[in-house]
N, C-alpha and C positions, 0 to 999 in steps of 0.2 A: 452047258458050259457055265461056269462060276465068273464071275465080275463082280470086283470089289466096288463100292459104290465110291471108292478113293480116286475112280477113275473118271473123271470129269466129260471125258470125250465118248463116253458110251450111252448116254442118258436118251439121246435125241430120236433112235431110231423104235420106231412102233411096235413091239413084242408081237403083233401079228406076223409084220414083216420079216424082224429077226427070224422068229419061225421058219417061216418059208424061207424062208435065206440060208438058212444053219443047215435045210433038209438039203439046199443043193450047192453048199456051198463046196462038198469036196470036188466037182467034176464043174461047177457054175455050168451050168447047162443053159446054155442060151443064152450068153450072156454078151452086153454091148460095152464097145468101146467107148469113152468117153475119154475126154482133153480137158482137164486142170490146170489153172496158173497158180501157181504161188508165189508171193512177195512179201517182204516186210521188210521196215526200213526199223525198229524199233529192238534193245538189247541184243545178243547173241545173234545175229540175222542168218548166218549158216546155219547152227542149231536148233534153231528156232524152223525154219526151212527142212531140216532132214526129220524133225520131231512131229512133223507135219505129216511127211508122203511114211513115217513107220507107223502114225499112226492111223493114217487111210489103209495100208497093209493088215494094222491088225481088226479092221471093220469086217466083220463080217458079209459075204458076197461083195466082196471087192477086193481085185490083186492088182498091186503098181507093177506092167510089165515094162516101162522106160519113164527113163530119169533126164532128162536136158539136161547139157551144160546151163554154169549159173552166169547169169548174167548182172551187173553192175547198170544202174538206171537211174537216171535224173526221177523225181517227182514227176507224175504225170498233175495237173489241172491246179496246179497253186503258183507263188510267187519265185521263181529261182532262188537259192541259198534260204525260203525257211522252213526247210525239212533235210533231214540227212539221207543220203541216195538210197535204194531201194538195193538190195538183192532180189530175183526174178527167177523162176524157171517154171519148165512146163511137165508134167507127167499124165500118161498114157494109160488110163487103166481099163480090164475089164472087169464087167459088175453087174448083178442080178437085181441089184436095188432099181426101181423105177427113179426117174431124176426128182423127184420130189423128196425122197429120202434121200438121196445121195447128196442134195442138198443141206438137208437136218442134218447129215453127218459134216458136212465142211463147215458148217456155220459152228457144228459144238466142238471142231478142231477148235476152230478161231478159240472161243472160248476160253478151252484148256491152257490156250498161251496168251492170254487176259488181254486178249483183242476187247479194244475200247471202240463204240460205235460211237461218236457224239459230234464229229462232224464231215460232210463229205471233202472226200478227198483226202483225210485227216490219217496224221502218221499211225503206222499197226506195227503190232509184234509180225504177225501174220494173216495173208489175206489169205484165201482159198477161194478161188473162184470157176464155177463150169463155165469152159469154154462152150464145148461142144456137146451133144449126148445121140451118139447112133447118128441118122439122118436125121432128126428131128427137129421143126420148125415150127417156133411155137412162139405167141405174142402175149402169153400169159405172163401178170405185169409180175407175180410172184417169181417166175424162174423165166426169160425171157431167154428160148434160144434157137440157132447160138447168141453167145453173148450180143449183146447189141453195139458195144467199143470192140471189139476182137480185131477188126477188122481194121483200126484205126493205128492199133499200137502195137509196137515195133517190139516191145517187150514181152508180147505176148507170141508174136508172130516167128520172129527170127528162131527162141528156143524151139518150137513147134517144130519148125522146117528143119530143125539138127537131128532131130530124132523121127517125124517122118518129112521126109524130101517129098514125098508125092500128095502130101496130106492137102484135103479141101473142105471150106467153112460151109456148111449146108446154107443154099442158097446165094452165096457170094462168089464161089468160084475156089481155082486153085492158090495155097497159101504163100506159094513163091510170088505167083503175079500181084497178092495182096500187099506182099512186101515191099515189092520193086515201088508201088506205089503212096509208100508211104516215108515220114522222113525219120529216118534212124541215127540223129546225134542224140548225144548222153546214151548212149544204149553202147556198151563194149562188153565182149564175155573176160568172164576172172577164168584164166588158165591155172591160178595157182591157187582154184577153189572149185570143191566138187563133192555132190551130193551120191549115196550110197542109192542102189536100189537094195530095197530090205531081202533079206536071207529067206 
């Protein structure tokens, strides 16, 4: 397979990997589900948001099979009114990358939409973050999962539960009862906004 090196968001993942990814990516044999949020509160936030899950689509051993409604979101961990609200949503993929690549790949999403790292909490084009990966529970401080906030936030939570209702955070239980316990103002879904799942 040919890639231009114009493409920013292909760089990250190990040509080992690739490899073995490429060999099974027509049938993904064995491959795990994993839970992605996406957010960004910074230019184009839709676009920037669907430029994301087309381009998780076009990674290699990885297919986005659901899209969440979007949701509209206060800031999470700063001062009210000094950030513009977040666009949110969540997607479902399955994928033969082990979570440490599927990592490299979210990170060099961020990337390609000139995601600035320079301070927490601090406004993005685009985040990308694993929520969840298969059952897996793990304390490794590099990819800590599930997420170690998932649990916490209601923007993360509510899309989850729109696209799977039965869905549960390894080790914390089911996602509804995470919800009911958590508090959901500044969290409303945009009805008159909505993300494509890719072709």
């Amino acid at each position: 397979m040919n890639r231009t090196p114009s493409d920013p968001t292909v760089q990250p993942v190990p040509a080992s990997v690739t490899a073995q990814v490429d060999a099974a990516d027509t049938t993904l044999a064995n491959p795990k589900m994993a839970v992605l949020s996406l957010g960004g509160n910074l230019g184009n936030r839709l676009e920037n948001l669907q430029g994301a899950i087309d381009a998780l689509e076009d990674t290699p051993g990885v297919r986005v099979k659901a899209v969440s409604p979007v949701y509209e979101t206060e800031p999470w961990g700063v001062e009210p009114g000094t950030q513009p609200p977040y666009l949110n949503a969540v997607v479902l993929v399955k994928t033969t990358l082990p979570p440490s690549s599927l990592l490299e790949r979210a990170h060099a999403v961020e990337e390609a939409f000139d995601r600035v790292r320079t301070e927490r909490w601090g406004a993005r084009t685009v985040d990308v973050d694993i929520v969840s990966y298969a059952d897996e529970v793990s304390d490794d401080p590099a990819l800590t999962l599930p997420h170690p906030r998932a649990r916490q936030r209601a923007f993360v939570l509510r899309p989850w539960l729109d696209v799977e209702p039965e869905a549960q955070l390894p080790g914390a239980g089911r996602v509804a009862d995470l919800l009911a316990g958590v508090a959901q103002e500044g969290v409303a879904v945009r009805g008159d906004l909505e993300l494509r799942l890719p072709d």
